[in-house]
C-alpha positions as CSV (number, residue, x, y, z in Angstrom):
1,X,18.7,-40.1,26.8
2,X,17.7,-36.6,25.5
3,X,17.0,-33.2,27.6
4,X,13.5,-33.8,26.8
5,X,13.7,-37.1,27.8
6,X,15.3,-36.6,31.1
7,X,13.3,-33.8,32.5
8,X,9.9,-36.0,31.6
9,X,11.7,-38.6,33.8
10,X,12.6,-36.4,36.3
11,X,8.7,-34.8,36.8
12,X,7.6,-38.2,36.6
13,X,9.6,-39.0,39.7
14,X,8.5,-35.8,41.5
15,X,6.8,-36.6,45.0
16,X,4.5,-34.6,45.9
17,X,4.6,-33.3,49.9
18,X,2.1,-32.9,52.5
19,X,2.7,-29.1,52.0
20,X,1.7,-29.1,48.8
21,X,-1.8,-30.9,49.5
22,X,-2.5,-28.4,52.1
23,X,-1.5,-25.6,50.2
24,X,-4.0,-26.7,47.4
25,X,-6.4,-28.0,49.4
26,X,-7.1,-23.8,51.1
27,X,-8.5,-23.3,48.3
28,X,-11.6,-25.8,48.2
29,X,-14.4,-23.3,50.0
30,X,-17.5,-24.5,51.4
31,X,-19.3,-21.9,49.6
32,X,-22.2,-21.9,52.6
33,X,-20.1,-20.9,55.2
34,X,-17.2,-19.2,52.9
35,X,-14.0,-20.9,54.4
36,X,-11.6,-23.5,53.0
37,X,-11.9,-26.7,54.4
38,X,-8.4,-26.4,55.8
39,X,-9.4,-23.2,57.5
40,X,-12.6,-25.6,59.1
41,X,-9.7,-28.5,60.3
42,X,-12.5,-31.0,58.1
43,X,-9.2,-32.1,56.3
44,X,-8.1,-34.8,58.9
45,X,-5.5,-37.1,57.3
46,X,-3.6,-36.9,54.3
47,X,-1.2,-40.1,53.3
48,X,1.1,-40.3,50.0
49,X,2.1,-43.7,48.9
50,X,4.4,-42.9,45.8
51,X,2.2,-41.0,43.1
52,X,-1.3,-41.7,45.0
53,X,-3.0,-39.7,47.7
54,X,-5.4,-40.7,50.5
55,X,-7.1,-37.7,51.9
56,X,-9.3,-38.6,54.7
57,X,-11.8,-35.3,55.6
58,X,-15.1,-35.0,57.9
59,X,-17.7,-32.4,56.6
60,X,-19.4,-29.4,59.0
61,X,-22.3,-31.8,59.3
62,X,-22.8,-35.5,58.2
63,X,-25.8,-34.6,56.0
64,X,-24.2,-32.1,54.1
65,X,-25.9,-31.3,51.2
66,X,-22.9,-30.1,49.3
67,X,-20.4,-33.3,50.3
68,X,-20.6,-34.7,46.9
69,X,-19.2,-31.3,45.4
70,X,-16.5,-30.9,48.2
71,X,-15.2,-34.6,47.8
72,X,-14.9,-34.0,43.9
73,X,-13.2,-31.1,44.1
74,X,-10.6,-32.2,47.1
75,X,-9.6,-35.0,44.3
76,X,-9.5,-32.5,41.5
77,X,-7.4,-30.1,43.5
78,X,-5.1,-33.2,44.7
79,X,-4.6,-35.0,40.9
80,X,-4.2,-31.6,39.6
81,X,-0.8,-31.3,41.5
82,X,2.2,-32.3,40.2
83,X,3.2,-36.1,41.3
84,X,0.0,-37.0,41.7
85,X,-1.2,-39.9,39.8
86,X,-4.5,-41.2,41.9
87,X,-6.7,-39.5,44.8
88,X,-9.1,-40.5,47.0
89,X,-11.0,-39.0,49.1
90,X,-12.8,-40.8,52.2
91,X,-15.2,-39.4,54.5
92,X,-15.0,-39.8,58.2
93,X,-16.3,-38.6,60.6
């Protein structure tokens, strides 16, 4: 096996860590009250399983109008990371 080989293997293996979901997640702003939703506490569980990601979150208010934008872009902050094959995102609240 080649260097090029090996280090594909090796990033392929990377786990991501809770850290690192939190870390992106700061910067996903509701942009009506202009604080991340980690800053809020609306992110409420987060659970790895190998190269997928559960993140469960609650909004400021259950008829949010902007909950379809914040749910899309907690899973594109999440699958953007490194490790991270598969996000979902489920509301509770």
């Amino acid at each position: 096996m080649g260097i090029i080989e090996q280090a594909v293997e090796a990033k392929a293996k990377k786990m991501v860590t809770k850290e690192e979901i939190i870390r992106a997640l700061e910067e996903v702003v509701d942009p009506e009250i202009g604080l991340s939703l980690v800053d809020m506490d609306l992110i409420k569980k987060i659970l790895i399983d190998g190269d997928k990601v559960k993140v469960k979150m609650t909004l400021t208010a259950p008829g949010c109008p902007l909950a379809n934008m914040l749910v899309a872009d907690v899973k594109r902050k999440v699958e953007s990371l490194e490790g991270v094959k598969e996000a979902e995102v489920e509301l509770v609240f």
